[in-house]
Residue, then its C-alpha position, 0 to 999 in steps of 0.5 A: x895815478x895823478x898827473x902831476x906834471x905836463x908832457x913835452x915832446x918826445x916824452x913817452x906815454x899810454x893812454x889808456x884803452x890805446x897803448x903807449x906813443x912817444x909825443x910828436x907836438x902840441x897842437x891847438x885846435x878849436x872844437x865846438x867853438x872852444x879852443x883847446x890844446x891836444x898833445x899828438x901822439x904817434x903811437x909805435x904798434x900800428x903807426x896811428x897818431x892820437x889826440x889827447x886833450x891836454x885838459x883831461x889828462x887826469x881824467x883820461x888816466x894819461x902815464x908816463x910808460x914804466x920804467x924796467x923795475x916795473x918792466x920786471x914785475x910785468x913779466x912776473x906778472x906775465x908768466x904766474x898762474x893764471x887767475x880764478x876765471x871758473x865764472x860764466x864769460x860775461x862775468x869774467x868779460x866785465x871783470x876784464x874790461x874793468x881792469x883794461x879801463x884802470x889803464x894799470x899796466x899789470x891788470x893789463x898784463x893779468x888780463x893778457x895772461x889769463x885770456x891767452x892762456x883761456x884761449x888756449x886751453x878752452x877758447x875764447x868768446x868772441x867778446x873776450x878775443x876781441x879784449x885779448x887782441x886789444x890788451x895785447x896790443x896796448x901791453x905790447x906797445x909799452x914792451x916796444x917804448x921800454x925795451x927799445x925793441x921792435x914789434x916782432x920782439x915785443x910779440x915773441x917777447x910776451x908770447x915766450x914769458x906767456x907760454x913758459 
């Protein structure tokens, strides 16, 4: 997704492999010498504030959060039959952690699905609990800037959609 505009505060936004915040300030910091402007970012699920280089935007893949039409296609996403995941579980890890880098919303969400339901059923590698622990947290971070809710609900909200 290209990032055809800057953010201001207040707006909300996911960066990827984090989750999603809501812009706190603008700060300017020097680095190595170099001057340079950082968004803050206050993020909702675990009250953690992040610096975002407001010159790798692009690279970083920085969004805005979705909208609900969006939201709905989540939760499509969310409560379909689970992928293929019959291959060994470093394939599947690098297929996983290659769709969590995209910072897609809905490869996040298929990777909660698919390792949430393998725990489920089989276990999971010690690898693939830690992707899961983390996506669900980046998936459930968006939930609560989008729906307006708490972390609670974006838990039970997700878990129910999953389990259904």
């Amino acid at each position: 997704m290209e990032v055809d505009r800057l953010f201001r505060i207040g707006d909300k936004i996911v960066y990827p492999m984090h989750g999603a915040g809501v812009i706190e300030a603008i700060e300017e910091k020097e680095v190595l010498g170099q001057k340079q402007k950082y968004y803050v970012m206050k993020m909702p699920v675990g009250n953690m504030q992040v610096m975002i280089p407001m010159a790798k935007l692009e690279q970083l893949g920085v969004r805005s959060v979705i909208d609900m039409d969006a939201l709905d296609k989540v939760l499509t996403i969310l409560s379909e039959e689970e992928t293929d995941l019959s291959t060994s579980w470093n394939r599947r890890f690098r297929k996983n952690m290659d769709k969590m880098k995209t910072g897609d919303i809905y490869q996040v969400a298929g990777v909660v699905r698919d390792l949430m339901r393998r725990e489920k059923e089989k276990g999971l590698s010690t690898g693939e609990r830690k992707m899961l622990d983390n996506a669900r947290q980046i998936l459930i971070s968006e939930l609560v800037l989008v729906k307006d809710i708490d972390q609670d609900q974006a838990i039970h909200l997700l878990d129910e959609v999953v389990n259904s």
